[in-house]
C-alpha positions in Angstrom: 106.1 126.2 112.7 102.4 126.6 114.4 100.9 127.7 110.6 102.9 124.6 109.0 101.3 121.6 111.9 97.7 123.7 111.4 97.9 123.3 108.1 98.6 119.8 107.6 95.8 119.2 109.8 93.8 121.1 108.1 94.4 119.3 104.9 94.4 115.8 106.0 90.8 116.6 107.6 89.5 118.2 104.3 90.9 115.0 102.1 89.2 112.7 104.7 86.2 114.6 104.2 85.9 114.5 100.8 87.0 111.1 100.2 83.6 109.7 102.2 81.9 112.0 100.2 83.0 110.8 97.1 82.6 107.0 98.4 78.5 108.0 99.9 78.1 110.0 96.6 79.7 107.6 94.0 78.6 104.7 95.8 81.9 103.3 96.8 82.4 102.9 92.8 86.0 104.5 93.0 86.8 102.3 95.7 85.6 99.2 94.6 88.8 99.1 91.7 91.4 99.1 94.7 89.1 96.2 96.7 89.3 94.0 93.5 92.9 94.7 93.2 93.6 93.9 96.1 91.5 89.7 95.8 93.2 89.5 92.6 96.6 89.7 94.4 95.7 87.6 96.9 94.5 84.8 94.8 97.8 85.0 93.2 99.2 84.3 96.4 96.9 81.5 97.1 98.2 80.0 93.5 102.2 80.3 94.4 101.6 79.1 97.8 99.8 75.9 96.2 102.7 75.4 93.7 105.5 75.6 96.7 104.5 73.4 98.5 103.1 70.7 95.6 107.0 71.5 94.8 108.6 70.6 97.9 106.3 67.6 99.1 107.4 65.5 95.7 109.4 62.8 96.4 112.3 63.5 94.7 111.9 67.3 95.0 111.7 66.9 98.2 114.9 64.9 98.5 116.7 67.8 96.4 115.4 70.7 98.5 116.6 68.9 101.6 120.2 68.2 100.4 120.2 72.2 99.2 118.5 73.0 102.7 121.8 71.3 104.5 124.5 72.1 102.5 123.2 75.8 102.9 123.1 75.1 106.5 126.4 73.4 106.6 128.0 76.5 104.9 126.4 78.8 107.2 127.7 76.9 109.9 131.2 77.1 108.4 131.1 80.5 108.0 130.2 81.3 111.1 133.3 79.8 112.5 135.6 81.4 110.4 134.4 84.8 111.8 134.8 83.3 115.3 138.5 82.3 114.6 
């Protein structure tokens, strides 16, 4: 059991060394495709936050998501006391 934990520490400290040697030696090139990844997805985020809530603050849509909103609360709340009864 002692060999098994020393080894995994062992390995985990030799792929933490390399990997900041590959980021001084590269440049932080390898890790620069993950960084962009990760703006892209937030930027998409950005964008489908912006359309919710254009989307709910119409007029009418706004109307609609209100009457869904309270008939989902309403059957919630029926539910709830059928599992009380």
């Amino acid at each position: 059991m002692f060999k098994l934990i020393f080894r995994t520490v062992i390995i985990t400290v030799f792929l933490i060394f390399v990997t900041v040697a590959l980021a001084i030696w590269k440049g932080g090139e390898p890790f620069r495709y993950f960084g962009e990844g990760v703006t892209v997805v937030g930027k998409s985020i950005i964008n489908f936050g912006d359309f919710v809530d254009e989307f709910i603050s119409g007029s009418k849509l706004r109307k609609k998501y209100d009457k869904v909103k309270e008939i989902i609360k309403d059957d919630g709340e029926e539910s709830e006391g059928r599992k009380n009864k």
